[in-house]
DSSP file (Angstrom, degrees, kcal/mol; ACC not computed):
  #  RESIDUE AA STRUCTURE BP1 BP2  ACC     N-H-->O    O-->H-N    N-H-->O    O-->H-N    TCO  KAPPA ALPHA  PHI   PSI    X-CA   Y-CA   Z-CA
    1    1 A X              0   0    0      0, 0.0    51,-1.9     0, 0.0     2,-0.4   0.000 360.0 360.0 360.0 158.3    0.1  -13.0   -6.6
    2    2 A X  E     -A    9   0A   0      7,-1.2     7,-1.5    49,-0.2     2,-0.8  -0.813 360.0-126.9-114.2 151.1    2.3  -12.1   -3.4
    3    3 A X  E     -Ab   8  54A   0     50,-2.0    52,-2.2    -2,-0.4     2,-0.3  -0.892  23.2-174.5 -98.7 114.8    3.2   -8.8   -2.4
    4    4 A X  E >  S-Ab   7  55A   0      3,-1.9     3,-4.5    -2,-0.8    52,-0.2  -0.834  76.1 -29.8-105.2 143.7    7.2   -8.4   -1.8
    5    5 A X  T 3  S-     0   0    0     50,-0.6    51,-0.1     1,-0.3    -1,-0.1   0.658 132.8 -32.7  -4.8  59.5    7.7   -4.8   -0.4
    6    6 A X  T 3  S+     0   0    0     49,-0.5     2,-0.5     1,-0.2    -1,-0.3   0.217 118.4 116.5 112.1 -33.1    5.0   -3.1   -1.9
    7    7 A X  E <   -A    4   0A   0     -3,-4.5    -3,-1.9     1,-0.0     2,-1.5  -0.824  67.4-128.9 -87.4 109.1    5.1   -5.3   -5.2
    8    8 A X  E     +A    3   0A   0     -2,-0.5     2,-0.2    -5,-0.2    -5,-0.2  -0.217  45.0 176.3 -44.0  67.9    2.9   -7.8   -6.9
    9    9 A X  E     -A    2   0A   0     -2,-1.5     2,-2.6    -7,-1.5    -7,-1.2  -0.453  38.3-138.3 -58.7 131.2    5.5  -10.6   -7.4
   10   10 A X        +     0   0    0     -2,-0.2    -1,-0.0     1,-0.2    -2,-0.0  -0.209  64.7 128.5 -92.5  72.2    4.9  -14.4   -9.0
   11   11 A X    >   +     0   0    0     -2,-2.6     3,-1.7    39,-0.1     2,-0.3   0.203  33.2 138.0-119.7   4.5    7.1  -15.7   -6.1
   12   12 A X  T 3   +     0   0    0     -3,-0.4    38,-0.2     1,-0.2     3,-0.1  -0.407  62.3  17.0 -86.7 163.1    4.3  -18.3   -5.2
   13   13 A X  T 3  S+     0   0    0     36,-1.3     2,-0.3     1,-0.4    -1,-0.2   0.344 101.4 116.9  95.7  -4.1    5.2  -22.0   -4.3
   14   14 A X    <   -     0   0    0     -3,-1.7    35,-1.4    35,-0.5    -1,-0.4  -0.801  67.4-121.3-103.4 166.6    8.8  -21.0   -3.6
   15   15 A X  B  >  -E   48   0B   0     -2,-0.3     4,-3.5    33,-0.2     3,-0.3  -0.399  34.5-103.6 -84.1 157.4   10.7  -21.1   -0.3
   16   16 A X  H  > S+     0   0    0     31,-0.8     4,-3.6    28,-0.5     5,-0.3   0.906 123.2  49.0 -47.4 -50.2   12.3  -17.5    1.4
   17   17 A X  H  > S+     0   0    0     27,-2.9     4,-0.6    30,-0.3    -1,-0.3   0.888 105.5  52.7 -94.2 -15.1   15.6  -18.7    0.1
   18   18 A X  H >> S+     0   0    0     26,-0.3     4,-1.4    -3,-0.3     3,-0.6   0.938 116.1  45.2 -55.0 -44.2   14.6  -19.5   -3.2
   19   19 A X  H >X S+     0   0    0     -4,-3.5     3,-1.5     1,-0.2     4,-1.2   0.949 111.6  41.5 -41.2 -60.2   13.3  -16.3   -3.3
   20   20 A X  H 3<>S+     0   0    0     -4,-3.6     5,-1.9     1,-0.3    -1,-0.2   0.508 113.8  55.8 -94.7   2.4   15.6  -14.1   -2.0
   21   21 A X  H <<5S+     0   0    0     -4,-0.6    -1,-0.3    -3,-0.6    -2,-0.2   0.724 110.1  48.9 -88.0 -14.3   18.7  -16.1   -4.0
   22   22 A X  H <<5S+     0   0    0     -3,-1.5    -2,-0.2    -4,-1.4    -3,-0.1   0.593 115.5  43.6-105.0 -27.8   16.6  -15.4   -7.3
   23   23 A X  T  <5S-     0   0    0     -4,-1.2    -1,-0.2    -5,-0.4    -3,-0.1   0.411 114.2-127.1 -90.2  -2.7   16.3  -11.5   -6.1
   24   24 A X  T   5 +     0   0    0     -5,-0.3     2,-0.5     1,-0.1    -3,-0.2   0.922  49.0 161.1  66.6  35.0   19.8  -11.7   -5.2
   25   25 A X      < -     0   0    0     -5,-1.9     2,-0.6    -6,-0.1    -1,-0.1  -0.689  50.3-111.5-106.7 142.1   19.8  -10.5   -1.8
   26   26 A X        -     0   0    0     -2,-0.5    -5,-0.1     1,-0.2    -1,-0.0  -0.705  31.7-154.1 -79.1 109.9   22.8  -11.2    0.7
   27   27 A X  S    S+     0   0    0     -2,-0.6     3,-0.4     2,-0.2    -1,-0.2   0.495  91.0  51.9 -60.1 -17.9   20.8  -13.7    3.0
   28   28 A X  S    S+     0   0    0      1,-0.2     2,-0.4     3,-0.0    -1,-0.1   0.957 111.8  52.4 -83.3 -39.5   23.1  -12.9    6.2
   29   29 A X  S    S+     0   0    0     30,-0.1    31,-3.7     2,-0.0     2,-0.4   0.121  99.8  67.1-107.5  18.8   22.3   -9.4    5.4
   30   30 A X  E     -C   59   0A   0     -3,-0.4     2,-0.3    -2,-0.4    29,-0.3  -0.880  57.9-151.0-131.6 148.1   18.2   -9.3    5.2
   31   31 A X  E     -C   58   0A   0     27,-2.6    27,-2.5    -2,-0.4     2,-0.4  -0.871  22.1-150.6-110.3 147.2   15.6   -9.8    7.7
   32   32 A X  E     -C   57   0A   0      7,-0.4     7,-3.9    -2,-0.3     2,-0.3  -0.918   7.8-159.1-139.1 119.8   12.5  -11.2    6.1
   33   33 A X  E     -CD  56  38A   0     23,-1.9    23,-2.3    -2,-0.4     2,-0.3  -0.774   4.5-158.5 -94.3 142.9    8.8  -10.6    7.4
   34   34 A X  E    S-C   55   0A   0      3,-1.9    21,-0.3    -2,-0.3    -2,-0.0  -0.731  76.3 -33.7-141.1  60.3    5.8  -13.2    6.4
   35   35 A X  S    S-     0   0    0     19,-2.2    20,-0.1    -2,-0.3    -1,-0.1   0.891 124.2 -42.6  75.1  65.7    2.4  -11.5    6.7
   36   36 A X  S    S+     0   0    0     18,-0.4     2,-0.5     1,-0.1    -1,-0.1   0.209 125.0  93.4  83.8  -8.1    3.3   -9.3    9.8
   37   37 A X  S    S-     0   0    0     -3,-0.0    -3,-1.9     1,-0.0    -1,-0.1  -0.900  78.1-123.0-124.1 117.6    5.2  -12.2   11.6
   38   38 A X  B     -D   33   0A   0     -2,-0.5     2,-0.4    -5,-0.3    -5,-0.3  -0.264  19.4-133.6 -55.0 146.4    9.2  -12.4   11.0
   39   39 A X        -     0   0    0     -7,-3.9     2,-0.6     4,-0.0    -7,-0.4  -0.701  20.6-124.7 -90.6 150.5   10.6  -15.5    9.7
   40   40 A X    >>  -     0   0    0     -2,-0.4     3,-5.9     1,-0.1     4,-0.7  -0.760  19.4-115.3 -98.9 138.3   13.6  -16.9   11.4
   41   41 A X  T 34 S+     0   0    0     -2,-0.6     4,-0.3     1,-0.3    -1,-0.1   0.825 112.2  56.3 -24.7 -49.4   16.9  -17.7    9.5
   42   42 A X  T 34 S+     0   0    0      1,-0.2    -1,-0.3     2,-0.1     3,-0.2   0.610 101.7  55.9-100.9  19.5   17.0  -20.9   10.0
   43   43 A X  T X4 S+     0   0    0     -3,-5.9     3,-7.2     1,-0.1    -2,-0.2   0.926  72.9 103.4 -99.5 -39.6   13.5  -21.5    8.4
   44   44 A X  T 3< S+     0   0    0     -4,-0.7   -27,-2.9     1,-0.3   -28,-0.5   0.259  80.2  50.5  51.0 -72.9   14.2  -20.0    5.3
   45   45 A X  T 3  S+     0   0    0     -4,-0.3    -1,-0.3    -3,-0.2    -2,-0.1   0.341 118.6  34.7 -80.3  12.1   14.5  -23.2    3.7
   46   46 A X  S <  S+     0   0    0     -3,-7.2    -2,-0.2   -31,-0.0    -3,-0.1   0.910  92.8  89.3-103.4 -53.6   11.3  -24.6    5.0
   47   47 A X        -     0   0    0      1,-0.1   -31,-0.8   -32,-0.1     2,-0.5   0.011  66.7-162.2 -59.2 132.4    8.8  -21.3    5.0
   48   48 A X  B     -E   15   0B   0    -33,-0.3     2,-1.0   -32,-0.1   -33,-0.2  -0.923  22.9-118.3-137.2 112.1    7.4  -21.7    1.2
   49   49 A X        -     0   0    0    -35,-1.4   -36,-1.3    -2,-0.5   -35,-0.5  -0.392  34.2-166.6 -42.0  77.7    6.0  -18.6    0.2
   50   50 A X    >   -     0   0    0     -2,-1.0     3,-1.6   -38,-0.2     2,-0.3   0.248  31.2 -79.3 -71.9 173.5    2.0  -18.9   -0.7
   51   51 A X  T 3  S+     0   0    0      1,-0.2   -49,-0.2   -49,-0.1    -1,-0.2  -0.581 114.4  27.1-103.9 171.9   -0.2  -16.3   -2.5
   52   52 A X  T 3  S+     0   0    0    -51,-1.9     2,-0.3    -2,-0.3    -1,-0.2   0.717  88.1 150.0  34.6  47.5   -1.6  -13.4   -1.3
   53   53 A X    <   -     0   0    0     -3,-1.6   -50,-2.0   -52,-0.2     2,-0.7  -0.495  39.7-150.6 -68.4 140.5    1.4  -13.7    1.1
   54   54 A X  E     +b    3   0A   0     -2,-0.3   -19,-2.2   -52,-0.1   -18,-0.4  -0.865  27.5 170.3-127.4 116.9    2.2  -10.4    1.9
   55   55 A X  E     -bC   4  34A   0    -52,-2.2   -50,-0.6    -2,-0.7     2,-0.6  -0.839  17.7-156.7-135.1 136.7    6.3  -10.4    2.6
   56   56 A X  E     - C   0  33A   0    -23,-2.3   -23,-1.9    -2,-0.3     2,-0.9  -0.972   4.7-155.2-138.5 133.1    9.1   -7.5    3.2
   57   57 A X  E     - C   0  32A   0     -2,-0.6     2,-0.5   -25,-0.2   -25,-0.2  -0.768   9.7-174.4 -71.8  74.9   12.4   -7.7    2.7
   58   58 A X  E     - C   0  31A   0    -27,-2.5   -27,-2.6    -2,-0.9     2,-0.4  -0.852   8.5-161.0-115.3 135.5   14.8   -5.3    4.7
   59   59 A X  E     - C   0  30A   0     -2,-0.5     2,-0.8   -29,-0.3   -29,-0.2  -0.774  15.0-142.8-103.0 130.0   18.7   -5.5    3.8
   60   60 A X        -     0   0    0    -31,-3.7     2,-0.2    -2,-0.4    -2,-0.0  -0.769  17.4-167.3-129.0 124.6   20.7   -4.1    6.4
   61   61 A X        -     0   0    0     -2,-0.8     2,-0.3     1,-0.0    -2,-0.0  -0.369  13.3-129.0 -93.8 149.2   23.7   -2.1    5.6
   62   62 A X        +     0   0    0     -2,-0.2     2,-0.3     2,-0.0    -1,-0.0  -0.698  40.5 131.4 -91.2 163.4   26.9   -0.7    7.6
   63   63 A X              0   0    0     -2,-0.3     0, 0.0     1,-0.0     0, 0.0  -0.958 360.0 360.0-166.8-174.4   28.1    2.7    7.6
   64   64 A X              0   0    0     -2,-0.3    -1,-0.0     0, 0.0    -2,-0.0   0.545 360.0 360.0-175.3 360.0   29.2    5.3    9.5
């Protein structure tokens, strides 16, 4: 299993953006970290998520 923010997910063998299109998550709007190390945007479609990956998600919103 992988851990996504805290959670035992079955998210191995897919890539960051299959993931996070299958979670729904606004890809301009997330930063995504890969066992302590950030991933950069424009791997996303390369990075494929293994198990006991340990992964966080952070969505970042405006306000004011």
């Amino acid at each position: 299993m992988v851990k996504i923010n805290g959670t035992e997910a079955a998210a191995g063998g897919k890539t960051i953006s299959e993931y996070l299109a299958a979670a729904d998550y606004d890809i301009r709007r997330v930063a995504v970290e890969r066992n302590g190390e950030i991933v950069p945007k424009t791997q996303y479609d390369e990075v494929v998520i293994e198990e006991d990956d340990v992964i966080e998600v952070v969505s970042f919103v405006g306000g004011g």
